[in-house]
PDBQT receptor file of N, H, CA, C and O in Angstrom, charges set to zero:
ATOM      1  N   UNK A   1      49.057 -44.562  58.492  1.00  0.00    +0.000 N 
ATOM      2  CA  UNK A   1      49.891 -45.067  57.389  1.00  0.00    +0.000 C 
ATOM      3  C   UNK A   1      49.511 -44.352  56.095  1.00  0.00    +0.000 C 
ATOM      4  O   UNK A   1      48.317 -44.404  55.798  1.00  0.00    +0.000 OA
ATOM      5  N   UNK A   2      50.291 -43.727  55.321  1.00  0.00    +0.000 N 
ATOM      6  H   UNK A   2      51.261 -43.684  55.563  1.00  0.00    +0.000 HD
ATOM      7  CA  UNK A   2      50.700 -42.991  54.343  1.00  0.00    +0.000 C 
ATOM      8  C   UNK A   2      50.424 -43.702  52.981  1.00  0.00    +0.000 C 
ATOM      9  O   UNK A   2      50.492 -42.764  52.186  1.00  0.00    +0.000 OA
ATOM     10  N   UNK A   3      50.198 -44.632  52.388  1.00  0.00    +0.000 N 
ATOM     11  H   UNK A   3      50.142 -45.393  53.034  1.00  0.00    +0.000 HD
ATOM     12  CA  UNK A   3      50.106 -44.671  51.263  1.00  0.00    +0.000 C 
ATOM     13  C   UNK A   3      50.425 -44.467  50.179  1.00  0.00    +0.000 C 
ATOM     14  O   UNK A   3      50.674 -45.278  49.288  1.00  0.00    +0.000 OA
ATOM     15  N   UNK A   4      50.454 -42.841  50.159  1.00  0.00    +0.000 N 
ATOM     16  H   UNK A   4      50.251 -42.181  50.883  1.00  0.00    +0.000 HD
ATOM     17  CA  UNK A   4      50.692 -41.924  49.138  1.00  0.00    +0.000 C 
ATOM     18  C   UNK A   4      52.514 -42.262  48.864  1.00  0.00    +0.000 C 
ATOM     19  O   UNK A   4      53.065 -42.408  47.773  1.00  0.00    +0.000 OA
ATOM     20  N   UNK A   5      53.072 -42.310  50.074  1.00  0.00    +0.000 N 
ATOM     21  H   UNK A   5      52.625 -42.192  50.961  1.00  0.00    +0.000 HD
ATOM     22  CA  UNK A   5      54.629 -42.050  50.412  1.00  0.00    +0.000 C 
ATOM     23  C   UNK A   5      54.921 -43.175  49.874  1.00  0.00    +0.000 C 
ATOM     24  O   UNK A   5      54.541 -44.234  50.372  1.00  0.00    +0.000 OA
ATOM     25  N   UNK A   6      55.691 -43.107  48.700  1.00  0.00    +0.000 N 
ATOM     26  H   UNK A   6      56.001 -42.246  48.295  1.00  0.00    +0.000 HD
ATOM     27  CA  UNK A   6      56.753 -44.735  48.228  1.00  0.00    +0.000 C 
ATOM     28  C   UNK A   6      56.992 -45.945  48.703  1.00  0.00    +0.000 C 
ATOM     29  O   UNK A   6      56.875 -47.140  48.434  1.00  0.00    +0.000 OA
ATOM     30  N   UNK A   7      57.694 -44.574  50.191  1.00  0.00    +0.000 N 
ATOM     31  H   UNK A   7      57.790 -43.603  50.410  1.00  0.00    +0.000 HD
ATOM     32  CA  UNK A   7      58.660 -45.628  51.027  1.00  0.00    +0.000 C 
ATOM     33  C   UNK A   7      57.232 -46.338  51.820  1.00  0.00    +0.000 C 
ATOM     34  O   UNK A   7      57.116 -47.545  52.031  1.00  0.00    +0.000 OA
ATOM     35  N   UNK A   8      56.413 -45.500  52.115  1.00  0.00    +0.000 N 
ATOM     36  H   UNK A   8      56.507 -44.520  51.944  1.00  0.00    +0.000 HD
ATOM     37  CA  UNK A   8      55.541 -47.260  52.608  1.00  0.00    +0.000 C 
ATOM     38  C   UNK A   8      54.800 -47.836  51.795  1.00  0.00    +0.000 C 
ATOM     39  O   UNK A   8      53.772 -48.393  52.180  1.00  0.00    +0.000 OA
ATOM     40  N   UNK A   9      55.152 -47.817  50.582  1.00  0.00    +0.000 N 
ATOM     41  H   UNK A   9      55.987 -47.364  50.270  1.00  0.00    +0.000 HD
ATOM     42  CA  UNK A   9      54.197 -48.977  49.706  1.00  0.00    +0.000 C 
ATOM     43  C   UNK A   9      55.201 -50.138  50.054  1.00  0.00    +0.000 C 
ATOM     44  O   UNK A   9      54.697 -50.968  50.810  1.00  0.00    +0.000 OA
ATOM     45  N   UNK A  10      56.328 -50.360  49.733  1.00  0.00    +0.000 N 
ATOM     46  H   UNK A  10      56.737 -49.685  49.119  1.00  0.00    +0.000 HD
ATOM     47  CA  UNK A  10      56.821 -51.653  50.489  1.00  0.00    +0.000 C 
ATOM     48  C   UNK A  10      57.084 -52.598  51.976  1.00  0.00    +0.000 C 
ATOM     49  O   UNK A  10      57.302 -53.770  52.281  1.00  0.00    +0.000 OA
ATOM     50  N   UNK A  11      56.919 -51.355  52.605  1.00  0.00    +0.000 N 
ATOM     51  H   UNK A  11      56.742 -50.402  52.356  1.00  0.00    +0.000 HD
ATOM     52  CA  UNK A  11      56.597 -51.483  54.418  1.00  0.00    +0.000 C 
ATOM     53  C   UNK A  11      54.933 -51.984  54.398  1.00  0.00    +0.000 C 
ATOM     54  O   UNK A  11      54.652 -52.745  55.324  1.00  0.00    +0.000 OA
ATOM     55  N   UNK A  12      53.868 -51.664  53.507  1.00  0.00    +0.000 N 
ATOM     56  H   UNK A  12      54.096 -51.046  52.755  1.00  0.00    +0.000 HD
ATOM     57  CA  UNK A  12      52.884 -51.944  53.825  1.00  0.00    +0.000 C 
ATOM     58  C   UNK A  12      53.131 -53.517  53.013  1.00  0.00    +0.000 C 
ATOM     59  O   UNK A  12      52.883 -54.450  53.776  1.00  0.00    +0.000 OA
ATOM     60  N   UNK A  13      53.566 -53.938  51.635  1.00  0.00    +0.000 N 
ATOM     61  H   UNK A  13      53.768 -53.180  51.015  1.00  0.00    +0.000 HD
ATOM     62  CA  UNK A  13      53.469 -54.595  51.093  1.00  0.00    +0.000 C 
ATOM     63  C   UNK A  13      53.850 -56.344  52.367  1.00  0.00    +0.000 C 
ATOM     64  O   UNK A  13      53.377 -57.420  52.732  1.00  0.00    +0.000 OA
ATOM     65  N   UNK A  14      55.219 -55.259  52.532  1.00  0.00    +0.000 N 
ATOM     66  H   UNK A  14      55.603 -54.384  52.236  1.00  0.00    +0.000 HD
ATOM     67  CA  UNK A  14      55.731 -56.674  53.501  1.00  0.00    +0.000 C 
ATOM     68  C   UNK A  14      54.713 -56.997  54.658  1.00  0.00    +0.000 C 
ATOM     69  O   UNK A  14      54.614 -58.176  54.998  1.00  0.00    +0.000 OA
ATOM     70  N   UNK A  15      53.936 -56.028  55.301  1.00  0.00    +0.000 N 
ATOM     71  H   UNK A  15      54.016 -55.070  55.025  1.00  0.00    +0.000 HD
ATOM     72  CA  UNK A  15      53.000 -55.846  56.590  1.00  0.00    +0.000 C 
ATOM     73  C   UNK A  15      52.232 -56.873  55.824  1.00  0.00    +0.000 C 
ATOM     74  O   UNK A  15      52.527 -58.014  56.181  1.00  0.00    +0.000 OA
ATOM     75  N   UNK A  16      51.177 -56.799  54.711  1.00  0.00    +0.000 N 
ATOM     76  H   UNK A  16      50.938 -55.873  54.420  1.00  0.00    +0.000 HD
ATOM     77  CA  UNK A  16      50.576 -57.407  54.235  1.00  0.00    +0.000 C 
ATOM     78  C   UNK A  16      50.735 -58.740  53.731  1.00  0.00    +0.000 C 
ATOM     79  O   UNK A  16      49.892 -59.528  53.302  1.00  0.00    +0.000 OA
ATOM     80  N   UNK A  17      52.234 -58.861  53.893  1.00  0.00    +0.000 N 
ATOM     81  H   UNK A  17      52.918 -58.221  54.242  1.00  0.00    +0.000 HD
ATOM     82  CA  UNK A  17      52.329 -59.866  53.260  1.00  0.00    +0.000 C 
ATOM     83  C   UNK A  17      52.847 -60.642  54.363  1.00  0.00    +0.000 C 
ATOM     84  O   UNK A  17      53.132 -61.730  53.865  1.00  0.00    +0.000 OA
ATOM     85  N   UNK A  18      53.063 -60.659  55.337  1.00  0.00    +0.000 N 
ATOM     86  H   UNK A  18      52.830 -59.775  55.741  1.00  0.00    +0.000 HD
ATOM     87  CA  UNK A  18      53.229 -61.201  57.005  1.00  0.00    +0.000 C 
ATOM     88  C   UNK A  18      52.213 -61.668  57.237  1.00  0.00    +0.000 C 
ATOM     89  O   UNK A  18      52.422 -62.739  57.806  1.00  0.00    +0.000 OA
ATOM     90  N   UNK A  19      50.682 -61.396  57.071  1.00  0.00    +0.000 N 
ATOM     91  H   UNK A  19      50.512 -60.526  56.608  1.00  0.00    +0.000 HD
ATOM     92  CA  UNK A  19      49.553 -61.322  57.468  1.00  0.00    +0.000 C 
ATOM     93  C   UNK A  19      48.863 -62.291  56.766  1.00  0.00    +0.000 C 
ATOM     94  O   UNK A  19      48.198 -63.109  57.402  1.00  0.00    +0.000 OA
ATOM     95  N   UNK A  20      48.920 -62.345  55.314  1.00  0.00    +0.000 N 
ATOM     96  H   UNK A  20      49.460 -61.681  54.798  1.00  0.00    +0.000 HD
ATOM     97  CA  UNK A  20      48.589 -63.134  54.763  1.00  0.00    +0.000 C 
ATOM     98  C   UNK A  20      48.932 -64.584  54.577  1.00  0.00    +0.000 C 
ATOM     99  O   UNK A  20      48.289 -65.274  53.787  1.00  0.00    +0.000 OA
TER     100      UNK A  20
């Protein structure tokens, strides 16, 4: 997972935010 890339700051955000 990319980070850097935009498009997964909100793919991670939602991942993270599933989790939490």
């Amino acid at each position: 997972m990319n980070l850097r890339e935009p498009t997964t700051l909100p793919a991670a955000n939602k991942f993270i935010g599933g989790i939490s």
